[in-house]
N, CA and C atoms as an extended XYZ file, in Angstrom:
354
Properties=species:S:1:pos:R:3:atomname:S:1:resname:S:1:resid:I:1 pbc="F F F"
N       -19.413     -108.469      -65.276 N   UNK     1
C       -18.985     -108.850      -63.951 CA  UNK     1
C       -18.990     -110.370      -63.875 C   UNK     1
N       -18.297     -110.728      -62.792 N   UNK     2
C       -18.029     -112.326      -62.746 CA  UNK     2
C       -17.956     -112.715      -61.312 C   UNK     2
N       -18.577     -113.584      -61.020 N   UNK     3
C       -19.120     -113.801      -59.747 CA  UNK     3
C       -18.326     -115.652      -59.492 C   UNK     3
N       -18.600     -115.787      -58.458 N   UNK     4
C       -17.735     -117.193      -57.664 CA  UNK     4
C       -19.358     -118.060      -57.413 C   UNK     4
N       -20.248     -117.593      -56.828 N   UNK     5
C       -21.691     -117.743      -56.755 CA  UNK     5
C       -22.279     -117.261      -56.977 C   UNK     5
N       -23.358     -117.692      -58.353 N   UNK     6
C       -24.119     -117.069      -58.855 CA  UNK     6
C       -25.036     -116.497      -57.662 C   UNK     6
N       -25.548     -117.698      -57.327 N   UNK     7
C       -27.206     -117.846      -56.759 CA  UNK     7
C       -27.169     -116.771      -55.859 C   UNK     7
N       -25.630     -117.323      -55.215 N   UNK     8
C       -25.768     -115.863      -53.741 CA  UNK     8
C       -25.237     -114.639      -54.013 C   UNK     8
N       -24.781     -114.574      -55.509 N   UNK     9
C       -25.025     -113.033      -55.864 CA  UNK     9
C       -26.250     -112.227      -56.280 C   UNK     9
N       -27.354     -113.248      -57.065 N   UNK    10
C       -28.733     -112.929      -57.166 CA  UNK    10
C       -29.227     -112.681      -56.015 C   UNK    10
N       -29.506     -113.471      -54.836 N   UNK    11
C       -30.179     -113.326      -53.721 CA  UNK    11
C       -29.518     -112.023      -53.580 C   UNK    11
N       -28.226     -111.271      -53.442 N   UNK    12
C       -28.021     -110.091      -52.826 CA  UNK    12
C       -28.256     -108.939      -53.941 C   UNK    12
N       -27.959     -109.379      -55.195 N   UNK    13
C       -28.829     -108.183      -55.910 CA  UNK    13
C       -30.461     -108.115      -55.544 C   UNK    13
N       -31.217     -109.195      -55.273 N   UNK    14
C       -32.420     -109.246      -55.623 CA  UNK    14
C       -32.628     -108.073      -53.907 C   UNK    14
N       -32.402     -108.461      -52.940 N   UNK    15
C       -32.363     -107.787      -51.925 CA  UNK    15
C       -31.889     -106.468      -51.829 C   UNK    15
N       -30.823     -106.347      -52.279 N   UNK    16
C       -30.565     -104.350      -52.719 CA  UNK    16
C       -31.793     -103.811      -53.575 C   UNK    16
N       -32.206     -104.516      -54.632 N   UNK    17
C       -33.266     -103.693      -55.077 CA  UNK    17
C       -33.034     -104.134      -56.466 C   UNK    17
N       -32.310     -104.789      -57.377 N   UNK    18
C       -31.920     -104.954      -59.072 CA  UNK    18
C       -33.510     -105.875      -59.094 C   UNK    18
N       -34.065     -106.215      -60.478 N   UNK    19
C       -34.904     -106.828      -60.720 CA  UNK    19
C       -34.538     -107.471      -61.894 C   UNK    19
N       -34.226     -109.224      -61.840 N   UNK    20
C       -34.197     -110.141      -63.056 CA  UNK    20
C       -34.908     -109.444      -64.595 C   UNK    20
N       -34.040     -109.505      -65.293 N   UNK    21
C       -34.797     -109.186      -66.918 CA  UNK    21
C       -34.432     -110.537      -67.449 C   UNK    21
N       -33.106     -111.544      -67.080 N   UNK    22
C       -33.000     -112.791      -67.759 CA  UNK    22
C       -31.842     -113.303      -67.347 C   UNK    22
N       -31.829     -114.700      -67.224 N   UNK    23
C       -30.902     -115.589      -66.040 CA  UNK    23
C       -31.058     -116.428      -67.192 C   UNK    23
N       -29.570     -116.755      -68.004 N   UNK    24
C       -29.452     -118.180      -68.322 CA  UNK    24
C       -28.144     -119.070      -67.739 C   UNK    24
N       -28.712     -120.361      -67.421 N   UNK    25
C       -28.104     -121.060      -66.732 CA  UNK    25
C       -27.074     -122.194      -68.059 C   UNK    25
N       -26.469     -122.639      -67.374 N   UNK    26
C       -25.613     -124.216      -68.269 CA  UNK    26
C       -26.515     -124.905      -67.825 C   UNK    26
N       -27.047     -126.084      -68.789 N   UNK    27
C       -28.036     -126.676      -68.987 CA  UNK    27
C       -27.339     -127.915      -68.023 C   UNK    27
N       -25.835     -128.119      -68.096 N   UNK    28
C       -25.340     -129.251      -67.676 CA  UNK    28
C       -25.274     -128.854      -66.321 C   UNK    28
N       -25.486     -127.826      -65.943 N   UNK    29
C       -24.752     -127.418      -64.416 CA  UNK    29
C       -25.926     -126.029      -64.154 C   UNK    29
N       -26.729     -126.688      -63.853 N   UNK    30
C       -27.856     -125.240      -63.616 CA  UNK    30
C       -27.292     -124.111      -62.100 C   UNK    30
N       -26.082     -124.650      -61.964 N   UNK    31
C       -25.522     -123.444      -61.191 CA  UNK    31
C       -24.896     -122.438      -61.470 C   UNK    31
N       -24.281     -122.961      -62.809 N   UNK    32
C       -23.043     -121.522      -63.893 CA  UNK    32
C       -24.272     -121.083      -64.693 C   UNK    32
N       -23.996     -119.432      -64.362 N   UNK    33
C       -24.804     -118.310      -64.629 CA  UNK    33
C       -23.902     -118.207      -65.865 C   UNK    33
N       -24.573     -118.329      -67.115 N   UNK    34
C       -23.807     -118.347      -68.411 CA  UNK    34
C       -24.039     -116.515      -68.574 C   UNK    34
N       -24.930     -115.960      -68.007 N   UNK    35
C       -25.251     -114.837      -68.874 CA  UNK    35
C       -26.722     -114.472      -67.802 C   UNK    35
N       -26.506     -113.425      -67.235 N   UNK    36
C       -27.317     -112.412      -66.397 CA  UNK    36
C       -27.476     -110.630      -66.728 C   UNK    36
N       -29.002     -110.811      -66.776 N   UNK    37
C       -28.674     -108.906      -67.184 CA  UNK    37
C       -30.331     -109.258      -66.060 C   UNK    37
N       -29.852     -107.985      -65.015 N   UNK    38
C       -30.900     -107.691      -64.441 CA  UNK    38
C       -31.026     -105.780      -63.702 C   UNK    38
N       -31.984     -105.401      -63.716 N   UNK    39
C       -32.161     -104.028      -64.288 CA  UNK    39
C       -32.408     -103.440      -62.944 C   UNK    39
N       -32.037     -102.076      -62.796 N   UNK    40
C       -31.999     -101.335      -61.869 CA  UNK    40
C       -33.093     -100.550      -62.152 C   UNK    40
N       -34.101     -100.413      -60.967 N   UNK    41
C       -35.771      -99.882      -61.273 CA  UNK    41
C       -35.207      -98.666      -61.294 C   UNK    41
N       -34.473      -97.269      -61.272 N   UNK    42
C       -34.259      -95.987      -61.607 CA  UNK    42
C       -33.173      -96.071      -62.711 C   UNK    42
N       -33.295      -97.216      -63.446 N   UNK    43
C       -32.547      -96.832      -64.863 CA  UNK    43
C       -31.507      -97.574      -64.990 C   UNK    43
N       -30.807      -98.281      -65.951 N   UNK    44
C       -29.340      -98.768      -65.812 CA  UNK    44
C       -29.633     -100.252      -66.005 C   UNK    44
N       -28.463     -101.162      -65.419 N   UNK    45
C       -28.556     -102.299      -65.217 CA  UNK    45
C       -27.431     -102.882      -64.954 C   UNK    45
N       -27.284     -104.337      -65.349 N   UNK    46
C       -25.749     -105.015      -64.310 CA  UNK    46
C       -25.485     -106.137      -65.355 C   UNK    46
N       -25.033     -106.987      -66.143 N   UNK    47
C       -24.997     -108.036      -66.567 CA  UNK    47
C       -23.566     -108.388      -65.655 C   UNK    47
N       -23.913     -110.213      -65.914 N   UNK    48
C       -22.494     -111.243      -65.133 CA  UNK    48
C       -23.234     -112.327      -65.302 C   UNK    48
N       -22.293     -113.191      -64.991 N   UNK    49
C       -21.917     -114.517      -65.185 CA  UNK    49
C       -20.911     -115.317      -64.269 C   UNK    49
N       -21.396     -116.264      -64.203 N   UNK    50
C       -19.941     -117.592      -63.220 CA  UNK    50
C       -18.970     -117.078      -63.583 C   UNK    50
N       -17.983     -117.262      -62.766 N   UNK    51
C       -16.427     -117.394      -63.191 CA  UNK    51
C       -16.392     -118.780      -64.158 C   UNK    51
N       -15.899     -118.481      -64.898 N   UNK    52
C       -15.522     -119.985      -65.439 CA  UNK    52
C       -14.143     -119.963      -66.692 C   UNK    52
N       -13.818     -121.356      -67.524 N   UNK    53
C       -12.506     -120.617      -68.454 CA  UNK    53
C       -12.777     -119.928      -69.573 C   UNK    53
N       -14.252     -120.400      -69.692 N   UNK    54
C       -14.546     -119.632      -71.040 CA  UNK    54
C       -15.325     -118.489      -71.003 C   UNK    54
N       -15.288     -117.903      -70.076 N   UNK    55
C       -15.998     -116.499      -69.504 CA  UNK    55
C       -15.315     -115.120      -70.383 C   UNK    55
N       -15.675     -114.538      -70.871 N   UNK    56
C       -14.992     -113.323      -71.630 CA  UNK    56
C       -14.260     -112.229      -70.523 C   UNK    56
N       -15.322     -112.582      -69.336 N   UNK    57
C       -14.687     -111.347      -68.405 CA  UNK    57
C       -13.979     -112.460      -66.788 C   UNK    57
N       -13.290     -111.740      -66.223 N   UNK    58
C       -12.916     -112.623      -65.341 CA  UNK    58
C       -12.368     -111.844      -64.449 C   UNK    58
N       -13.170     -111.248      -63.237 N   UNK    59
C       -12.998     -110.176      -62.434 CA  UNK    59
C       -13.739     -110.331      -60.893 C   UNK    59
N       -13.815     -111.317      -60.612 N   UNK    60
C       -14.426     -111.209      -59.498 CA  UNK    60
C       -13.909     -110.191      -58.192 C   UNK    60
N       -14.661     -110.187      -57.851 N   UNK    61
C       -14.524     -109.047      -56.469 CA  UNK    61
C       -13.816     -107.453      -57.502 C   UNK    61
N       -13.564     -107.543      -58.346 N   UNK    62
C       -12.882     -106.187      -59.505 CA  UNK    62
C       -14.073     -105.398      -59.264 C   UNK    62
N       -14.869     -105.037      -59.564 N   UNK    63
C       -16.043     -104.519      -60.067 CA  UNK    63
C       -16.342     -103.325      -59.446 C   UNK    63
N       -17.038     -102.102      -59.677 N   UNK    64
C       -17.276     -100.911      -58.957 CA  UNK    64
C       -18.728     -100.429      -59.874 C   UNK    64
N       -19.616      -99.789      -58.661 N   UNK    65
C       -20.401      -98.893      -59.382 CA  UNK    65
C       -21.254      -98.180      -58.489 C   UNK    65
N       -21.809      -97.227      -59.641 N   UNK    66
C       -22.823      -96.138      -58.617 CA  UNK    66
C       -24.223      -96.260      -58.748 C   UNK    66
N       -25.375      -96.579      -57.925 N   UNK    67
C       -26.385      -96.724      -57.979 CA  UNK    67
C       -27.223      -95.203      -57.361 C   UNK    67
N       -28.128      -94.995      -58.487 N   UNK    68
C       -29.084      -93.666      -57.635 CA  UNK    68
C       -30.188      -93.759      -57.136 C   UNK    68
N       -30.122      -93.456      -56.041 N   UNK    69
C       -31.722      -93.993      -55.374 CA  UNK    69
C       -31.965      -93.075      -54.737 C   UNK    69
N       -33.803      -92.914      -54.997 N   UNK    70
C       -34.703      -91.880      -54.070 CA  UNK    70
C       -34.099      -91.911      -52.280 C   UNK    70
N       -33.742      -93.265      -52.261 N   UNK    71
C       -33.807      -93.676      -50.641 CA  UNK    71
C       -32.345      -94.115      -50.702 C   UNK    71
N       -31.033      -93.508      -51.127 N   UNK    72
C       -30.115      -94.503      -50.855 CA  UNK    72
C       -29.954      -95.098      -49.653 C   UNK    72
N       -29.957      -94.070      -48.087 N   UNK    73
C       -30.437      -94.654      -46.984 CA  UNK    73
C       -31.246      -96.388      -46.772 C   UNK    73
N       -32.214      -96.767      -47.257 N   UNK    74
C       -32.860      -97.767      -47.154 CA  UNK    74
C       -31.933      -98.810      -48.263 C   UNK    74
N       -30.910      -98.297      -49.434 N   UNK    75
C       -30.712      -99.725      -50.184 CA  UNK    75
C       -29.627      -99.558      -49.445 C   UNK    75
N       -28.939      -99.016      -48.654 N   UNK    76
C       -27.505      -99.307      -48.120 CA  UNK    76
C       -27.401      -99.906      -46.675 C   UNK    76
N       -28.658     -100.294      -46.639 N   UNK    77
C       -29.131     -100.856      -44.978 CA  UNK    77
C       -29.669     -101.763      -45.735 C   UNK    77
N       -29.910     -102.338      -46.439 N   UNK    78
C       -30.659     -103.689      -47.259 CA  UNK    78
C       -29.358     -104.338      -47.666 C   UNK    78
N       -28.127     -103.694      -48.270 N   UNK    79
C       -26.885     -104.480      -48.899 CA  UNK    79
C       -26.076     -105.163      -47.672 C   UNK    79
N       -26.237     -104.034      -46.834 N   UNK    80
C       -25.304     -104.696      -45.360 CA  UNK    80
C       -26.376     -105.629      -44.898 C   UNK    80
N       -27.776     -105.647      -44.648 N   UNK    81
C       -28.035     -106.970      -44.199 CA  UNK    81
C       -28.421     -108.206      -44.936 C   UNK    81
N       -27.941     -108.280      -46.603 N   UNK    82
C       -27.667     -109.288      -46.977 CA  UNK    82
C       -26.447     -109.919      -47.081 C   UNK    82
N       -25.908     -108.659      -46.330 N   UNK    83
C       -24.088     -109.320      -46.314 CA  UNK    83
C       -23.134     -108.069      -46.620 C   UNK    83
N       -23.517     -107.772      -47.128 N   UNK    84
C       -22.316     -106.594      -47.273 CA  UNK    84
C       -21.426     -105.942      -46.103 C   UNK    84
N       -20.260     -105.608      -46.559 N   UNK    85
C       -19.657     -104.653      -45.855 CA  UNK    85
C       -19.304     -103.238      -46.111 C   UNK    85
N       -19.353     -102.415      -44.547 N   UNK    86
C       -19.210     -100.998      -44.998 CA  UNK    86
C       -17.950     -100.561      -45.560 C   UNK    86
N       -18.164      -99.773      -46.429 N   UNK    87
C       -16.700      -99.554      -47.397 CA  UNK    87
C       -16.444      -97.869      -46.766 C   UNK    87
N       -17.853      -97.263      -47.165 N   UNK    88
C       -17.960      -95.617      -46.537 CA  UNK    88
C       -19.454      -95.560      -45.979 C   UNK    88
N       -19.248      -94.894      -44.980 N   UNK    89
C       -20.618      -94.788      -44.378 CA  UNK    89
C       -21.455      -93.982      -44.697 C   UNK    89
N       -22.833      -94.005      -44.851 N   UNK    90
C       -23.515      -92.942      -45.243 CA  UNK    90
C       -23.216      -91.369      -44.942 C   UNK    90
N       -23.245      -90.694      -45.738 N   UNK    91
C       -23.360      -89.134      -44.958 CA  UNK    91
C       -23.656      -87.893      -46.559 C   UNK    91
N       -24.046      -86.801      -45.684 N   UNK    92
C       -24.485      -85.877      -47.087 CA  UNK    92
C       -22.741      -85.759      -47.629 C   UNK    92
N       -23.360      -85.675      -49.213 N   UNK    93
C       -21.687      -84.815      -49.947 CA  UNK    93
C       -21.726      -84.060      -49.888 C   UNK    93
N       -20.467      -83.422      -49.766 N   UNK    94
C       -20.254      -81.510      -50.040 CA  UNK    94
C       -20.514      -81.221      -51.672 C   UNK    94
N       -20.678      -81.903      -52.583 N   UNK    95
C       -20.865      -82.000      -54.188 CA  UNK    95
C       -22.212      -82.004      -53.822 C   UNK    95
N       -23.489      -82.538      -52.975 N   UNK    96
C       -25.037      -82.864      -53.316 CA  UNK    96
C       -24.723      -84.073      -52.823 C   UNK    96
N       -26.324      -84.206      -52.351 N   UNK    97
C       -26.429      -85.492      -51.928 CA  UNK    97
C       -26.152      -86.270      -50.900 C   UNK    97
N       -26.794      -87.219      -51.062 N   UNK    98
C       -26.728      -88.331      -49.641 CA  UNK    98
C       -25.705      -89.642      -49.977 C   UNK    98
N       -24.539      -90.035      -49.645 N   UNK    99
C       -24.146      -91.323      -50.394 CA  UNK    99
C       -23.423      -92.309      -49.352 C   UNK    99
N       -23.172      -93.602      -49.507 N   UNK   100
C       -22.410      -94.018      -48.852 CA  UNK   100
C       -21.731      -95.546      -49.831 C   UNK   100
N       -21.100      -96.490      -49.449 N   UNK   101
C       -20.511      -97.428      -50.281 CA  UNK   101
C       -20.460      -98.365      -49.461 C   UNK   101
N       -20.600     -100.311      -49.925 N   UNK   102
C       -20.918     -100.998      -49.566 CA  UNK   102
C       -20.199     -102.115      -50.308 C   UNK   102
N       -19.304     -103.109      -49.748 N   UNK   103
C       -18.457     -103.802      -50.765 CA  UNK   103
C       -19.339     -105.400      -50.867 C   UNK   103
N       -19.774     -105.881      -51.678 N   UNK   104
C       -20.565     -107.166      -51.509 CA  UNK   104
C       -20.167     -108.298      -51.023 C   UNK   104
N       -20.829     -109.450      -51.067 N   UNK   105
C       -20.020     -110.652      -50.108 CA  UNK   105
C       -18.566     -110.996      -51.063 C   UNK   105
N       -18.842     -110.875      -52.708 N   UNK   106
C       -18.024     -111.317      -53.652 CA  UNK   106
C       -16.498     -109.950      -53.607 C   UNK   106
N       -16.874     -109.170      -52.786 N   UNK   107
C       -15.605     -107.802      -52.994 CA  UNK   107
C       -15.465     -106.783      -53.967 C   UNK   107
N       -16.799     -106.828      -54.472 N   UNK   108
C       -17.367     -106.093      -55.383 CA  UNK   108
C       -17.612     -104.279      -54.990 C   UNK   108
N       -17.099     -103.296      -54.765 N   UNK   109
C       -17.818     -102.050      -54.601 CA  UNK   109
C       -18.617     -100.987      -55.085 C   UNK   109
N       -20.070     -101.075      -54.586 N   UNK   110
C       -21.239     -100.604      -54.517 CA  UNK   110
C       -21.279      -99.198      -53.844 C   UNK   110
N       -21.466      -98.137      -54.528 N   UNK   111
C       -21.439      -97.045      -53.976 CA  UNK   111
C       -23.252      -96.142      -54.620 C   UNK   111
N       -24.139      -96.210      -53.015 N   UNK   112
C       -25.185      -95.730      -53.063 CA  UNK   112
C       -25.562      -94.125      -53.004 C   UNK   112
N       -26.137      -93.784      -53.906 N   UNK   113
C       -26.378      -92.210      -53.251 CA  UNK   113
C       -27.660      -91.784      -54.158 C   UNK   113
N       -27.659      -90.439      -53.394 N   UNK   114
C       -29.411      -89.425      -54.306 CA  UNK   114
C       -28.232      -88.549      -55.274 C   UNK   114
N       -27.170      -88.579      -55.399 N   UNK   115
C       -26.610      -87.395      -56.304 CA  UNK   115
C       -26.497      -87.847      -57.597 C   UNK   115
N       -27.628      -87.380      -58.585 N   UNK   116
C       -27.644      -87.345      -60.149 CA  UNK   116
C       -26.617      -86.558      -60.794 C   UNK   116
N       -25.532      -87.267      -61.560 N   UNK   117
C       -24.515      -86.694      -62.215 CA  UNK   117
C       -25.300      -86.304      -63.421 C   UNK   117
N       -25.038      -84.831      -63.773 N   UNK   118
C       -26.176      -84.574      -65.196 CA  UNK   118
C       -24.939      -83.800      -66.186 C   UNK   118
């Protein structure tokens, strides 16, 4: 993934719930996120980086994914009040589960739920 602002994409992962495993910065510009992998406490994880020209990926606001949480309720009320917007609103699925979707400040879509695909 590739982000426009690092910092204020950390602050809104760090607030949904992801937890830093490793942030390296450009030494010349301690604002370009050369390389981010930070881990989702029920498994998984996220890596990204600045937009920049020599970035391998270059997708901002592109991005989609599914996060599983005991409480999706509580991380989808944590994403909207670090900024997010509602994409789908919470409600049970007719498949299982509780889910709803949340697009980030960057236009990124985040889709929360309890339904374990097995």
């Amino acid at each position: 993934m590739s982000v426009r602002d690092a910092d204020a994409m950390i602050a809104w992962l760090s607030a949904v719930g992801f937890v830093e495993h490793a942030t390296y910065r450009d030494q010349a510009d301690p604002s370009v996120v050369v390389h981010a992998e930070w881990l989702w406490p029920g498994g998984g994880g996220l890596m990204f980086g600045s937009q920049r020209p020599d970035a391998a990926v270059d997708n901002v606001g592109g991005s989609a994914a599914y996060l599983v949480a005991d409480d999706p309720d509580a991380v989808f009320e944590a994403a909207l009040a670090a900024g997010g917007t509602v994409q789908r609103a919470m409600e049970d699925q007719d498949y299982g589960g509780r889910g709803g979707s949340v697009a980030d400040p960057e236009g990124n879509h985040w889709s929360f739920g309890s339904y374990q695909p097995s």
